[in-house]
C-alpha positions as CSV (number, residue, x, y, z in Angstrom):
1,X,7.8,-11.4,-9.7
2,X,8.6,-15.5,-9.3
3,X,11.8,-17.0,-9.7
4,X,11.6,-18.1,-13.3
5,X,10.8,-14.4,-14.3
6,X,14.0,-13.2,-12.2
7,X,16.5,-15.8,-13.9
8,X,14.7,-14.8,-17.2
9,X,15.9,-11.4,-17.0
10,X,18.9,-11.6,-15.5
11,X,20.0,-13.8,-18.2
12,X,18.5,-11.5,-20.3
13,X,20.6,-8.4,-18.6
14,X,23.7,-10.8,-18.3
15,X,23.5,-11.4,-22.4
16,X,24.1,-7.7,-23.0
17,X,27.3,-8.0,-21.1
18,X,31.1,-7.1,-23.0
19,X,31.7,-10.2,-21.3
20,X,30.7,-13.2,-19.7
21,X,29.5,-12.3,-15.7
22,X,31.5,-15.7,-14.2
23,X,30.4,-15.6,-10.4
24,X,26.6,-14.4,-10.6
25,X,25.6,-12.7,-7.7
26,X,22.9,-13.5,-4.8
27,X,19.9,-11.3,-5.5
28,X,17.5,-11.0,-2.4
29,X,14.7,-9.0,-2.9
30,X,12.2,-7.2,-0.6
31,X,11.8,-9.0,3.4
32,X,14.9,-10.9,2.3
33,X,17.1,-8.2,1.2
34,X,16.0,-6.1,4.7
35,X,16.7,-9.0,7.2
36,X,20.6,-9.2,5.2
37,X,20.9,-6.0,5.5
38,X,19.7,-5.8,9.1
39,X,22.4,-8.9,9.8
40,X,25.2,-7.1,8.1
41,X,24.8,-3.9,9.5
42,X,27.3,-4.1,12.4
43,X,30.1,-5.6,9.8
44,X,29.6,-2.5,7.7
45,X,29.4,-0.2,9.9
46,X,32.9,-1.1,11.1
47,X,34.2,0.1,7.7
48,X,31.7,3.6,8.5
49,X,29.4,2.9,6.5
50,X,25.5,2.7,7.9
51,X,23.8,-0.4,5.4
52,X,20.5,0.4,7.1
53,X,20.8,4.1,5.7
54,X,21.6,3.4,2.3
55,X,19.5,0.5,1.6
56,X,16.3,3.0,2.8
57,X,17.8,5.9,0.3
58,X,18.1,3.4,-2.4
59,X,15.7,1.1,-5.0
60,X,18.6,-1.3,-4.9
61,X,23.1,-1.8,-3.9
62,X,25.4,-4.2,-5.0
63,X,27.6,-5.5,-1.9
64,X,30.8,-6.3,-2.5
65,X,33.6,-4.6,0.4
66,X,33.2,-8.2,1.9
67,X,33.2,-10.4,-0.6
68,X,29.4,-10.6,-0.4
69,X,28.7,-10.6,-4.2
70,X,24.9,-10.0,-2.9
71,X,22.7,-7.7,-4.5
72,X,19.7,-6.4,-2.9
73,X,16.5,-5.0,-4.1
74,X,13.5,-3.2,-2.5
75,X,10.6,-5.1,-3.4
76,X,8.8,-3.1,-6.3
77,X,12.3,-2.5,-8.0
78,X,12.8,-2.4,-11.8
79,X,14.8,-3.9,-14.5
80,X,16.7,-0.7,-14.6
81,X,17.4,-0.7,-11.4
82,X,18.5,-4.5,-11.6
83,X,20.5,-4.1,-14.3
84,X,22.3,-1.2,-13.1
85,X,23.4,-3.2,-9.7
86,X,24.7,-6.5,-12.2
87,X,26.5,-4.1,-14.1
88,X,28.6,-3.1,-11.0
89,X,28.9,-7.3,-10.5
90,X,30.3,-7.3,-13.8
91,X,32.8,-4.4,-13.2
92,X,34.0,-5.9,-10.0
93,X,34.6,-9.3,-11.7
94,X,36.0,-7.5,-14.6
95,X,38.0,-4.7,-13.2
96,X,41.1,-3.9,-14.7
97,X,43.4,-3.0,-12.3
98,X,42.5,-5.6,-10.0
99,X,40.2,-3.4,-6.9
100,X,36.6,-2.3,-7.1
101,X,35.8,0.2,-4.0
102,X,34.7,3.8,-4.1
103,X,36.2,6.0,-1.1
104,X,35.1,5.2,1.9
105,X,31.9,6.9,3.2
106,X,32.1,8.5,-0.2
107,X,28.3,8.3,-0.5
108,X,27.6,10.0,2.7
109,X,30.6,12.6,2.6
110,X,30.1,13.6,-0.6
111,X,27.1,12.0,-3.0
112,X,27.6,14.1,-6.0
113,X,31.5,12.4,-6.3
114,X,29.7,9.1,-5.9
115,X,27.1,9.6,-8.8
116,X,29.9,11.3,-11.4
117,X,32.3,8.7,-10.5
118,X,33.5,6.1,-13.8
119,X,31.6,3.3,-12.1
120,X,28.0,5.1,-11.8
121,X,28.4,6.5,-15.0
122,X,28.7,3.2,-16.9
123,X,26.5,1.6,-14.6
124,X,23.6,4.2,-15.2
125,X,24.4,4.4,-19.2
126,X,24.1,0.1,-18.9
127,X,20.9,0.5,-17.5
128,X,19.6,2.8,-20.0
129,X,20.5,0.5,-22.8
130,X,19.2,-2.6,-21.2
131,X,15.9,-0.4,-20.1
132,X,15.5,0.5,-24.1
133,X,16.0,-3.3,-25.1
134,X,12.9,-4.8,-22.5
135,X,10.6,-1.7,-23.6
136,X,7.4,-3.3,-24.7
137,X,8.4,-6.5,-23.2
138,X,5.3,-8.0,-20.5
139,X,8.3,-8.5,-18.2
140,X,9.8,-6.8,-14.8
141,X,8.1,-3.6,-13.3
């Protein structure tokens, strides 16, 4: 996928937003993705959490703990999975009560509380919607 595809469908994803997503966030996909991740790892694993080991579990995260506002993306990832990891952008821009952070280690200690959580659910039913609206579109994987 080249650049001008990417912005096309995030602004694409970002149009089906409640709300305006202010403070877009870095996407880095595939080599670029795994060499942030391998320069972060030490800084999140000081908060217990192993980047490395997620990242290779998962098509795509959202960073945010550090202010990172970074998403990253395994190389052959799809729309859904990019519009699942903008829709957590958007809820940590437009939380409510002012914090955005699952329990630490959460994930690890105990997935199943991770995937039922508020912020999966909506993330996963965003997804679906914006998955139904690029059906039949010659775009994303």
């Amino acid at each position: 996928m080249d650049t001008n595809e990417l912005k096309v469908i995030v602004n694409m994803i970002k149009n089906t937003f409640e709300s305006e997503l202010e403070n877009e966030p870095t996407i880095l996909i595939g080599a670029d993705a795994q060499n942030y991740v391998d320069s972060m790892e030490e800084l999140y694993l000081s908060k217990g959490v192993s980047l490395k080991k997620q990242f290779k579990c998962s098509n795509g995260m959202y960073l945010w703990w550090f202010n990172d506002n970074t998403i990253i993306l395994k190389q052959n990832f799809r729309v859904k999975t990019l519009a699942h990891e903008l829709r957590h952008a958007w809820q940590f821009e437009n939380n409510e009560d002012g914090e955005f952070r699952f329990i630490e280690g959460v994930i690890e200690k105990n997935p199943i509380l991770y995937y039922f959580s508020s912020k999966e659910r909506d993330a996963r039913k965003f997804a679906r919607k914006v998955k139904s609206r690029v059906k039949g579109l010659n775009i994303g994987h």
